[in-house]
DRENKE-94005 format. One record per residue (C-alpha): residue in three letters; x, y, z. Coordinates in steps of 0.5 Angstrom, whole numbers, plus 500, padded with zeros to 3 digits. Example, Ala and Ser with C-alpha at 12.3 -4.5 7.8 and 13.67 -1.06 7.14 Angstrom:
<sites>
Ala525491516;Ser527498514;
</sites>
This chain:
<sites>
Unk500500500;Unk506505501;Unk507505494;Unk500509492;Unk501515495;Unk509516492;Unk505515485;Unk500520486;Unk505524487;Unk509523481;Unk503522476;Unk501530479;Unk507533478;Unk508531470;Unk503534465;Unk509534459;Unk507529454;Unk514526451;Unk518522446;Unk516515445;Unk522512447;Unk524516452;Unk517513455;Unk520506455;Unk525508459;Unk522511464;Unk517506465;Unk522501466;Unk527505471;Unk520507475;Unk517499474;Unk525497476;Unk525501483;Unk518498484;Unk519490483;Unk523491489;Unk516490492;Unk513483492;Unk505485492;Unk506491487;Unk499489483;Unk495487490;Unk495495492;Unk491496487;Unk486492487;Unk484492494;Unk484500492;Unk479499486;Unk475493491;Unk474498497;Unk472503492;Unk466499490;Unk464497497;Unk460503499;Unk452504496;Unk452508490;Unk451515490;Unk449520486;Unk456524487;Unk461518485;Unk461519476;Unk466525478;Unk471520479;Unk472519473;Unk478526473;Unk482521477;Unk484517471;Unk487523467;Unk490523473;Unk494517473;Unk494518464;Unk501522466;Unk504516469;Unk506513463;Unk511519461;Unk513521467;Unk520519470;Unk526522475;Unk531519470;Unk533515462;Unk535508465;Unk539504460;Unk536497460;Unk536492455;Unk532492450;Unk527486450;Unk527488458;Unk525495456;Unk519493453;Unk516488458;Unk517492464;Unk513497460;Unk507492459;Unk506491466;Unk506498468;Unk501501462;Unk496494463;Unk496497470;Unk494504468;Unk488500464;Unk486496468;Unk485501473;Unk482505468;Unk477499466;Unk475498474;Unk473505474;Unk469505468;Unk465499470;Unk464504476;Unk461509472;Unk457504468;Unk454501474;Unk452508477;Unk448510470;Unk444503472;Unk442505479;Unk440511477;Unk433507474;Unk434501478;Unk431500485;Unk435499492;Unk433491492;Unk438490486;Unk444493488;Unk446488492;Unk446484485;Unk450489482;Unk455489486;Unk457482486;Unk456483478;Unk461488479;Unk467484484;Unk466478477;Unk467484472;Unk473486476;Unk477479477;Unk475477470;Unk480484468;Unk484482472;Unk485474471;Unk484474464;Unk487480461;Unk484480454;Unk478475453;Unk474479447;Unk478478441;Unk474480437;Unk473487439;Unk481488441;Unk486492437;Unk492488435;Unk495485441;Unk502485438;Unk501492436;Unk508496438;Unk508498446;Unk510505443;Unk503505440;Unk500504446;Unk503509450;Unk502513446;Unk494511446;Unk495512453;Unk499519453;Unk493522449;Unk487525455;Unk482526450;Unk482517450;Unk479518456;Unk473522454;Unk466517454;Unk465518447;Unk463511446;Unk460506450;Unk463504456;Unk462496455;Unk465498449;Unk471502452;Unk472496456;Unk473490451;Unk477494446;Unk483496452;Unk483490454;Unk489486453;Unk491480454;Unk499481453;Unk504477458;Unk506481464;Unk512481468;Unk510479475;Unk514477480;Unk509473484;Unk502472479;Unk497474483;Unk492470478;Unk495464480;Unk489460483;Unk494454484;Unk498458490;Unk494460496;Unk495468498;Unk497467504;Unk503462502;Unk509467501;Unk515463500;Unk523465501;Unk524464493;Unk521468488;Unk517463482;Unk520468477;Unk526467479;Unk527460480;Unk524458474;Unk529461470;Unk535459473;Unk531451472;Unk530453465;Unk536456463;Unk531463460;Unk531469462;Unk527472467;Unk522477463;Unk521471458;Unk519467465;Unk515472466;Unk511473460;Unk510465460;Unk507465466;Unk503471465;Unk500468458;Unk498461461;Unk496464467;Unk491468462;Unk489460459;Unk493461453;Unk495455449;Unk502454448;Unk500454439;Unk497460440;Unk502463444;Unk508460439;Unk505463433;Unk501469435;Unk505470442;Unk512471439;Unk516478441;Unk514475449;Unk517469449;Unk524470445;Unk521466439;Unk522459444;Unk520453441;Unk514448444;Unk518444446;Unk521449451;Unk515452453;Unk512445455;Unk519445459;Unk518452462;Unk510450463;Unk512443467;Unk517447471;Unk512451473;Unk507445475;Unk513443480;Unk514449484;Unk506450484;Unk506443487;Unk511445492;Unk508452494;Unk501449494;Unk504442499;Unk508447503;Unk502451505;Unk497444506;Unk504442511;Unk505448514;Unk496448516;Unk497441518;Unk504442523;Unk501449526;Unk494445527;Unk497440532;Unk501446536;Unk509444532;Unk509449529;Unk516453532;Unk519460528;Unk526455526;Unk521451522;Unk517454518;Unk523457516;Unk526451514;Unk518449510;Unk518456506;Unk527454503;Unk523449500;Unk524448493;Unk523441491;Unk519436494;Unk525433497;Unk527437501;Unk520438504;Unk519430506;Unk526431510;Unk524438513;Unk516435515;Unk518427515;Unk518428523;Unk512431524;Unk507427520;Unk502423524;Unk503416526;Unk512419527;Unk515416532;Unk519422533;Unk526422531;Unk532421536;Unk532429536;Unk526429538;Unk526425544;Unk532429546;Unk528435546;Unk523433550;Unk527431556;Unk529437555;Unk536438552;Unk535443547;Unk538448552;Unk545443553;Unk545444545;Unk544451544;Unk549453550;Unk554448547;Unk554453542;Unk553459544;Unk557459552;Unk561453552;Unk564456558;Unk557456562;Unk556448560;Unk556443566;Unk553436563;Unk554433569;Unk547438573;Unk542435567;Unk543427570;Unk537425573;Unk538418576;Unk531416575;Unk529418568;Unk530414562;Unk536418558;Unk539422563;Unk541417568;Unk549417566;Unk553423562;Unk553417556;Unk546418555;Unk546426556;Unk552426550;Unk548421545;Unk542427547;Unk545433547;Unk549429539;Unk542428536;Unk539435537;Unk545438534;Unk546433528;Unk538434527;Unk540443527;Unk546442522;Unk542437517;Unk536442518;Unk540448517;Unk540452509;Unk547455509;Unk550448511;Unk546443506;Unk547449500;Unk555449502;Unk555441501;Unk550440496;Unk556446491;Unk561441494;Unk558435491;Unk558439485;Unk566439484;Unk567432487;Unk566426483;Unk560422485;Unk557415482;Unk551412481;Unk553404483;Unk549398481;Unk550390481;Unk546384480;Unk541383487;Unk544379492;Unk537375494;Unk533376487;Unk525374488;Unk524368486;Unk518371481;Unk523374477;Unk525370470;Unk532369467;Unk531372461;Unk530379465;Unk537378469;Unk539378462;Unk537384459;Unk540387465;Unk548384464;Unk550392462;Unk549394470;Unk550388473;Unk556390475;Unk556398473;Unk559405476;Unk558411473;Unk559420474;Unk553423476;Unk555428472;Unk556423465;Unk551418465;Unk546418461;Unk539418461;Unk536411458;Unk541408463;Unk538412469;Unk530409467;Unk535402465;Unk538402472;Unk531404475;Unk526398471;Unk532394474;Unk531396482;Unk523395480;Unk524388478;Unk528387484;Unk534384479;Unk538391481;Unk541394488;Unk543401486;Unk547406490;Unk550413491;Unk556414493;Unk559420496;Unk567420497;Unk569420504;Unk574428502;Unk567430502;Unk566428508;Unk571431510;Unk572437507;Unk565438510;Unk567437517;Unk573442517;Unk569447514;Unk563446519;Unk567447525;Unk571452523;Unk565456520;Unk558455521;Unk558450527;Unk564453530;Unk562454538;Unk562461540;Unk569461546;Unk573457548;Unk570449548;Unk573444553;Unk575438549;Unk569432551;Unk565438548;Unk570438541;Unk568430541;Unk561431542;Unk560436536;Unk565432532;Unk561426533;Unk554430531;Unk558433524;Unk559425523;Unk552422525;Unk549428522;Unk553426515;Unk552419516;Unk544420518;Unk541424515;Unk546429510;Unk548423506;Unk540420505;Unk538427503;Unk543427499;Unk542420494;Unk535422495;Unk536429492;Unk540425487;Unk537420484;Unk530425484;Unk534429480;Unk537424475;Unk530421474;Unk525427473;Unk531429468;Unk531422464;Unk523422465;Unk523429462;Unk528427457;Unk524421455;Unk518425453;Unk521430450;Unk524425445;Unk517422445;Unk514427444;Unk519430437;Unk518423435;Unk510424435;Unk510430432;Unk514428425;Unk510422424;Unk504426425;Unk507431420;Unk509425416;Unk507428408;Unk500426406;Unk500422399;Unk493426397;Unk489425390;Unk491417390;Unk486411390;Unk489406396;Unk489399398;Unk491398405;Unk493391407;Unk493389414;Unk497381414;Unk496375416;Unk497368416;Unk491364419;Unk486369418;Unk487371411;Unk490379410;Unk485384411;Unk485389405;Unk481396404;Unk480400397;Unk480408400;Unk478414395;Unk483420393;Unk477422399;Unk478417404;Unk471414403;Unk471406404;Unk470404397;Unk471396398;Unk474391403;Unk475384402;Unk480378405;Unk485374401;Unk489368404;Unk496369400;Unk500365406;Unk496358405;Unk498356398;Unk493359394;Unk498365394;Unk497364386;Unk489364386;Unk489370390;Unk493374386;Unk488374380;Unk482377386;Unk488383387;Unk489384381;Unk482385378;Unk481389384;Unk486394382;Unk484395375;Unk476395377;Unk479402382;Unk484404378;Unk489403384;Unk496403383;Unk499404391;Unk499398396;Unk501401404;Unk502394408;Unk502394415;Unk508393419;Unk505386424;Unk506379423;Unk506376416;Unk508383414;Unk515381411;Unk512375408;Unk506380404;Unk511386402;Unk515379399;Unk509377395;Unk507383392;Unk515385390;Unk515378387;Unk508380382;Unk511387380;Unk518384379;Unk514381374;Unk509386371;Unk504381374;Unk498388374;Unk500391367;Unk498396365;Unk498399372;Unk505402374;Unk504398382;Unk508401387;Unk508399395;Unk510402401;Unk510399409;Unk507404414;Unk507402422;Unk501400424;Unk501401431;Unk495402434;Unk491400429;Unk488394433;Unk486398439;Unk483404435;Unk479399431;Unk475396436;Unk474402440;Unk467405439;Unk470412435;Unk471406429;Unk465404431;Unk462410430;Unk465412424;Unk464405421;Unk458401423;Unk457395421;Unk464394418;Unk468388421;Unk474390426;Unk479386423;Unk477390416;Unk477396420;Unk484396421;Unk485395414;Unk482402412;Unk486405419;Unk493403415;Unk491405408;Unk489413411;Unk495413415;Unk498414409;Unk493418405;Unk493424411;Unk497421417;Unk495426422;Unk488427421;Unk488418422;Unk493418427;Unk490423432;Unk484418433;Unk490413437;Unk491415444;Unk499417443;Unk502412446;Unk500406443;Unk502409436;Unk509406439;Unk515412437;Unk518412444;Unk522409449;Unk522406456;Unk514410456;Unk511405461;Unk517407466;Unk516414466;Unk511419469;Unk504418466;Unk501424467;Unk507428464;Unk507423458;Unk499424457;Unk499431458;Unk506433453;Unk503428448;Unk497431447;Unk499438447;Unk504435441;Unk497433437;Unk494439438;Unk501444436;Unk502439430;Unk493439429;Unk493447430;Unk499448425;Unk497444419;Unk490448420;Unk483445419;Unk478446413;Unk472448419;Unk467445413;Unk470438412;Unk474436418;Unk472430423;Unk469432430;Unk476428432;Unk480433429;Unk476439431;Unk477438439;Unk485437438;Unk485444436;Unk488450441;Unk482453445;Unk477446443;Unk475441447;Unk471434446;Unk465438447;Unk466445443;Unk468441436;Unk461437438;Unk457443438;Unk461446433;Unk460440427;Unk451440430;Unk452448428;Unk455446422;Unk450441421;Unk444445422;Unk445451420;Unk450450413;Unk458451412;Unk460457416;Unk462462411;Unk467466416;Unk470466423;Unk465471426;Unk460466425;Unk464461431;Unk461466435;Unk454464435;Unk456456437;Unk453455444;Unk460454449;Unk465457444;Unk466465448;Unk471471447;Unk478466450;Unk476461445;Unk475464440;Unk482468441;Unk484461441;Unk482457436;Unk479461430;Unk487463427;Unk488455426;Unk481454423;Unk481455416;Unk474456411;Unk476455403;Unk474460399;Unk472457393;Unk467451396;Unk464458400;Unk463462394;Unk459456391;Unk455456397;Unk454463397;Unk451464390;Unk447459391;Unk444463398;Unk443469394;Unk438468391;Unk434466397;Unk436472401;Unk431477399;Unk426471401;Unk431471408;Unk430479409;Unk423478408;Unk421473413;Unk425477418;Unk421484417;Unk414480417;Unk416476423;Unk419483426;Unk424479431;Unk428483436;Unk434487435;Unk439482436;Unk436475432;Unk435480426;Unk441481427;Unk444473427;Unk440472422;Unk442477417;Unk449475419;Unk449469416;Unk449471409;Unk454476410;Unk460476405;Unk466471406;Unk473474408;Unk478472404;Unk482473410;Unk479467413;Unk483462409;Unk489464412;Unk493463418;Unk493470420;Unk488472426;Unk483476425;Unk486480432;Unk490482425;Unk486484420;Unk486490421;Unk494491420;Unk493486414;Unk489490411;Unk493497412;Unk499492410;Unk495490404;Unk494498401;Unk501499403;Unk503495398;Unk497496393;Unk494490393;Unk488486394;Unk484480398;Unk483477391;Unk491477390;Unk492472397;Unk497467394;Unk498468388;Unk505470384;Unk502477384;Unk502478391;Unk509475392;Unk511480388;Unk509486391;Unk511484398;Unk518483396;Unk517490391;Unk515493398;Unk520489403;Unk526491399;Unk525498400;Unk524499407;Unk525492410;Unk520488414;Unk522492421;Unk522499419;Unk515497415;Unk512494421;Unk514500424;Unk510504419;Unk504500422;Unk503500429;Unk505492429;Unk511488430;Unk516484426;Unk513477429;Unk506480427;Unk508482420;Unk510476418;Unk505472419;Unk501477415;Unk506476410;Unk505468410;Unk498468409;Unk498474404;Unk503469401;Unk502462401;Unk497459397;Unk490457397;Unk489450401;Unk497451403;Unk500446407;Unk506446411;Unk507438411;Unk509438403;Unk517440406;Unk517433410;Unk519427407;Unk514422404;Unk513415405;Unk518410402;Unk515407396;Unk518401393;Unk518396388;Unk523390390;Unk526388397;Unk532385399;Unk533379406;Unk537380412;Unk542374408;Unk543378403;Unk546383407;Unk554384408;Unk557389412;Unk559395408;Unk554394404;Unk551402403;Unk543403403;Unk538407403;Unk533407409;Unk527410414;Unk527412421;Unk522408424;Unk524410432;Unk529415435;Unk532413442;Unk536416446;Unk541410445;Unk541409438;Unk537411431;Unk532405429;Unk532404421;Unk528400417;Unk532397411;Unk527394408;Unk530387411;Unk524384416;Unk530387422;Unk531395423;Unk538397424;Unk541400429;Unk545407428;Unk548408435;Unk548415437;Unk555416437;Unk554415431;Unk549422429;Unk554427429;Unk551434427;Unk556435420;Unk552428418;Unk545432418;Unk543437413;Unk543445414;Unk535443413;Unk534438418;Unk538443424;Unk535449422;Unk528445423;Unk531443429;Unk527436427;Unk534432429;Unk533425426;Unk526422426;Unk520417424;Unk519418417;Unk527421415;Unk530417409;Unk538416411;Unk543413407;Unk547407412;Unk552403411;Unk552396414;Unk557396420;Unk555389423;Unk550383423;Unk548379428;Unk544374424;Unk542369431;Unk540375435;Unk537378429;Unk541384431;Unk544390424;Unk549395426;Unk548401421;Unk552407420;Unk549414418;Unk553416412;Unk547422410;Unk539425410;Unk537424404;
</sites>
């Protein structure tokens, strides 16, 4: 609260408008001074709330000056601070949001003041809870209606400028209005979010969620800022990679996943802390040293060793027990007056644990080794020391294995049986391999600290922190020596295994789904093979090999099973062939199961032989993971009624390879098989990394709003299960949606899901146009019903909305928050929507960029250069763009080779299939992926391309290998990368 009379005083003295730069500058210095203070947000809107509380009177419509009052503070400033340039910019936005909300909060006052003035007393209650709802919404979502907002990627220049003008503040337009236009859902440099429902207010602690977030994260603080700032705000992660750039330093998704899951462990730290401090503080523990203690917290770990001894059902510990036979005092004098110590004055005969000196000793031990395990500056001390030292993980075979476990298990272990590795050095697949060894009961693993540890941290301890203050006779020297050596022993040395393997687990984890994840995302972005008829072939032995005859459009045009594996391969051939010419198909996809590398012989064997004249037939092998299981599930069932679930599974095969990520979407991610160790890992993080992968990868690609699948529509950002439900009855009630403005009228879809969803939606122009015309002619009949029928003001409206005219703007990925700068950009360069990709428009962009560059011109509109280019990509991309065409298409082939036939230096062509964090898996094209271990994949091997795509190596790259090694008994290929093709 001691901030607001200092600002009044600045925001009075200052009435001189200033340069926009200069702005900046000051802004930032004045946000700098106040970062200083944690609750810099919560001053003022306990102001506003307070404000509110009073009845209504006729009086409070003069509290409108009060927000010119504050209008100054934007260009007011004692001094020019340089700062860093980004840094600038987002301290910027805090201040200049702050000044707006509070500037919405009286405008909301002024509103409700207008309606009391025609409403009774009995309402006024009601309006005042309305009014709290308003307010918080302000301050919680920051920016909902984007339909009405300016370009939320507008310059900051911009906005202070906006600010710096009174005449902004005068009720010119509707106040409500006024409200939806000023928002602005930009992210915000906060040191504690107070939109953060997660933590409790009243939890304060001793860190600050900013600045450990960017220490874990390795990205700087305003960008941590910012993110914590947009999510808190519920934007999601694609909207904010795309349309968010410039407030997040261009990070990738996998980054920002990385920051958000950070985020997600602090919160649960903070949120466990307080239900601990609660919980110590009910049952009368709670002492001024503990909750010290509770509030360093940062991990999890930490927080079970400082509250393990307070937990109900505890025993106690040895230093508790002490404690209570009152020796604490003995320790503190120890320490603080060794001189005044007599041990002898405590014995007690008749007392359990004070009848010999012995007893007082081992007492007055335990409590100092609970203070020195316990205290922060001494385990930050051994926590940098094990830093520089050398500590390894060991793990040998168990000595006393469970009866339960199989031999070929013990096997699979031989690596670790007997294996001692840097802490520092090993790698993150060993970790989860060592911890599925522990599970198993097949390992022991341990940390081991080297004793020059230990007693480095002796000396350092009694020299230092626990050395007592006077002279300490020698049987008390002992005592505290002993304490340093139980304490390390006891306590320390377990803290710190725990602490390790923890460490050592959450990253291997982390990096397992990250892995997974990149693997998801380039299968899902794997090139479609649109405007071909194909046969999917699920084999089989016993039960014949399913096949599936699909449409350039996905329709199910035939399905039939053939028995090519029990000696009437040669009848068979004929059914396939007369198959193939009735639908003019010239395109095999066989599955990857069983029987497939029997099938992919058969088919190889006709082509070599021209067996389909005159049809040119090529095949190619797809994974068919997931398959099986997406073939029973009641979405098939839906999707195809009546239709056999092996069948089914044929026609899953043939569309992965039609359009891989409208098929592939369907499958729940894990079992689409493109990870490691996935069953090992956290299954929550792993569920909720990958399904934020589909909907990065659904939202890029885009979808046509008319034509898609419920089940594509709900991985789009801002959509759900629910909302793509609604929106396709929408569809199919009332016709296509002819532009964007129309999400608004479907039921559940409001202003933060529009803002969301609706620059990933795409509406072709072309099917729309068609449909239009048709509607023309009817539309005079529409008027005529709405003017006989004399509907309200707002159905009128609706109705007419529907044959409003299509925006071409709608087929692009520019967000219509940007329209309006994507047309000034438009008649900058003089063109036109009907040029949007065409040559033309190419033209002109580059004509127009070539002069000024995309910074000055970008300038020029009022926009940032993020922005802008996005703009310039959908002025330029063509209709029905999509940006899968840049990744590898599937392999198709016309012969195979056998595993025998290899020979090592052998050179081949190949598919990446699965990426590990040991090695490459390839197919080669001989039943047997290869193996390129990682040592291998060096970064001179990959193309520029694949870098700066930042892709690495996976699912669906064609590679050329050479044949280092074959294992035929173990059925084992070990390939070299020789390039990516």
């Amino acid at each position: 609260m001691s901030s607001l009379p200092r600002r009044a005083k600045i925001q009075v003295q200052t009435a001189v408008s200033k340069d926009e730069f200069a702005c900046f500058s000051e802004l930032s210095s004045a946000s700098e001074e106040d970062d200083k203070e944690d609750n810099a947000w919560e001053p003022q809107k306990k102001v506003s709330r307070s404000r509110k509380q009073p009845a209504p009177k006729k009086t409070r419509p003069k509290r409108v000056p009060r927000v010119k009052k504050n209008t100054p503070l934007i260009s007011d400033g004692s001094g020019v601070v340089d700062v860093k340039e980004e840094l600038n910019s987002s301290v910027a936005i805090a201040d200049v949001d702050l000044e707006k909300e509070k500037y919405k909060l009286d405008t909301v006052q002024t509103l409700k003041t207008a309606k009391t003035k025609r409403k009774n007393s009995a309402q006024r209650t009601k309006k005042l809870k309305i009014e709290e709802e308003m307010s918080k919404a302000s301050n919680l979502e920051g920016g909902t209606n984007s339909t009405e907002i300016p370009s939320t990627s507008t310059m900051w220049e911009g906005a202070c400028k906006k600010e710096e003008s009174e005449d902004d503040f005068t009720f010119g337009q509707s106040p409500l209005k006024k409200i939806k236009t000023e928002m602005c859902p930009q992210g915000q440099p906060v040191k504690f979010p107070a939109s953060a429902n997660n933590i409790k207010e009243e939890v304060e602690m001793n860190w600050d969620i900013v600045q450990v977030l960017s220490e874990r994260t390795n990205i700087e603080l305003w960008v941590c800022a910012n993110i914590i700032r947009l999510f808190n705000d519920d934007n999601t992660i694609p909207f904010i990679i795309r349309y968010r750039k410039e407030l997040i330093n261009n990070l990738d998704a996998d980054s920002l996943r990385e920051v958000r899951q950070t985020l997600e462990e602090l919160r649960a730290v903070a949120k466990k802390v307080h239900s601990t401090i609660q919980k110590i503080k009910k049952e009368g523990k709670m002492s001024e040293c503990l909750l010290k203690a509770l509030l360093n917290c940062k991990t999890l770990e930490e927080l079970e060793h400082v509250s393990a001894p307070y937990k109900t059902g505890s025993k106690g510990t040895k230093a508790q027990r002490a404690k209570q036979l009152g020796l604490e005092r003995a320790a503190w004098t120890l320490l603080e007056k060794p001189g005044e110590l007599n041990l002898l004055s405590y014995i007690r005969p008749d007392v359990k644990g004070l009848s010999a000196l012995q007893d007082i000793e081992t007492g007055v031990q335990h409590i100092l080794a609970d203070m020195i395990a316990k205290d922060k500056d001494t385990l930050d001390f051994i926590r940098k020391l094990c830093q520089n030292r050398y500590i390894c993980i060991q793990s040998s075979l168990a000595k006393v294995s469970s009866k339960k476990v199989n031999e070929k298990d013990v096997d699979k272990f031989q690596l670790y049986q007997n294996f001692s590795c840097n802490i520092r050095n090993i790698q993150h697949h060993q970790i989860l391999a060592i911890n599925r060894g522990e599970n198993l009961k097949i390992l022991t693993v341990k940390v081991n600290i080297s004793d020059g540890v230990k007693n480095e941290f002796c000396r350092w301890c009694i020299q230092n922190r626990w050395r007592p203050r006077g002279f300490a006779r020698p049987e008390l020297m002992k005592i505290l020596h002993n304490s340093l050596d139980d304490s390390f022993k006891r306590l320390i040395y377990p803290l710190l295994c725990r602490e390790f393997r923890a460490k050592l687990t959450s990253d291997a984890e982390k990096e397992s789904v990250m892995m997974f994840g990149r693997n998801l995302r380039q299968l899902l972005l794997t090139s479609p093979v649109p405007g071909r008829t194909l046969m999917g072939v699920d084999p089989g032995y016993k039960h014949g090999c399913k096949l599936a005859i699909i449409s350039p459009t996905s329709q199910i045009l035939h399905t039939d099973v053939v028995y090519l594996h029990c000696g009437q391969g040669f009848r068979e051939a004929e059914k396939i062939k007369r198959l193939l010419l009735n639908f003019n198909c010239s395109t095999v996809v066989i599955g990857n199961g069983t029987a497939c590398r029997e099938t992919e012989a058969y088919f190889a064997d006709l082509i070599m032989k021209n067996y389909f004249a005159p049809l040119d037939v090529v095949y190619c092998i797809t994974s068919e993971a997931g398959a099986s299981i997406y073939s029973v599930s009641p979405e098939a069932n839906k999707e195809m009624p009546g239709l056999d679930p092996n069948l089914r599974s044929a026609v899953s095969i043939a569309r992965r390879v039609q359009d891989p990520l409208a098929e592939l979407v369907k499958i729940e991610p894990k079992h689409i098989g493109v990870g490691m160790y996935q069953h090992d890992v956290s299954q929550t993080l792993l569920k909720a990394t990958l399904d934020s992968v589909v909907e990065e990868c659904v939202s890029f690609v885009g979808v046509d709003i008319n034509i898609c699948s419920e089940v594509l529509l709900r991985h789009i950002a801002g959509l759900n299960a629910n909302r793509a439900k609604n929106i396709i009855e929408w569809r199919e009630k009332n016709g296509p949606f002819i532009n964007r403005e129309q999400l608004k009228k479907v039921k559940g879809l409001g202003p933060k899901s529009f803002q969301q969803c609706a620059g990933f939606i795409r509406i072709n122009q072309d099917y729309i146009r068609t449909f239009c015309s048709q509607q023309t002619e009817s539309s005079s009949q529409i008027q005529a019903v709405v003017t006989s029928e004399k509907q309200g003001k707002k159905k009128s409206k609706t109705t007419v909305d529907i044959v409003l005219k299509p925006n071409p703007l709608d087929q692009t990925c520019i967000h219509p928050e940007s329209y309006d700068i994507a047309m000034r950009f438009l008649s900058f360069i003089g063109g036109t929507l009907y040029e949007i990709g065409k040559p033309e428009m190419q033209q002109k962009i580059n004509s127009s960029l070539g002069k000024e560059g995309i910074e000055k011109t970008a300038e020029r509109l009022q926009t940032t250069a993020h922005t802008l280019q996005v703009i310039i990509d959908g002025l330029s991309q063509p209709e029905s763009f999509d940006f899968r065409t840049e990744f590898d298409k599937p392999d198709f082939k016309r012969s195979i080779v056998c595993l025998e036939d290899l020979q090592v230096g052998t050179v081949l062509t190949g598919k990446v299939e699965n990426a590990t964090l040991f090695g490459i898996f390839v197919d080669i094209g001989v039943g047997k992926s290869g193996l390129i271990p990682i040592r291998n994949v060096t970064e001179a091997k990959l193309s520029k391309t694949k870098k700066r795509r930042s892709l690495g190596l996976g699912p669906g790259e064609r590679v050329e290998v050479r044949v280092l090694n074959i294992d035929i008994p173990r059925s084992r290929i070990t390939l070299d990368l020789i390039r990516v093709l």
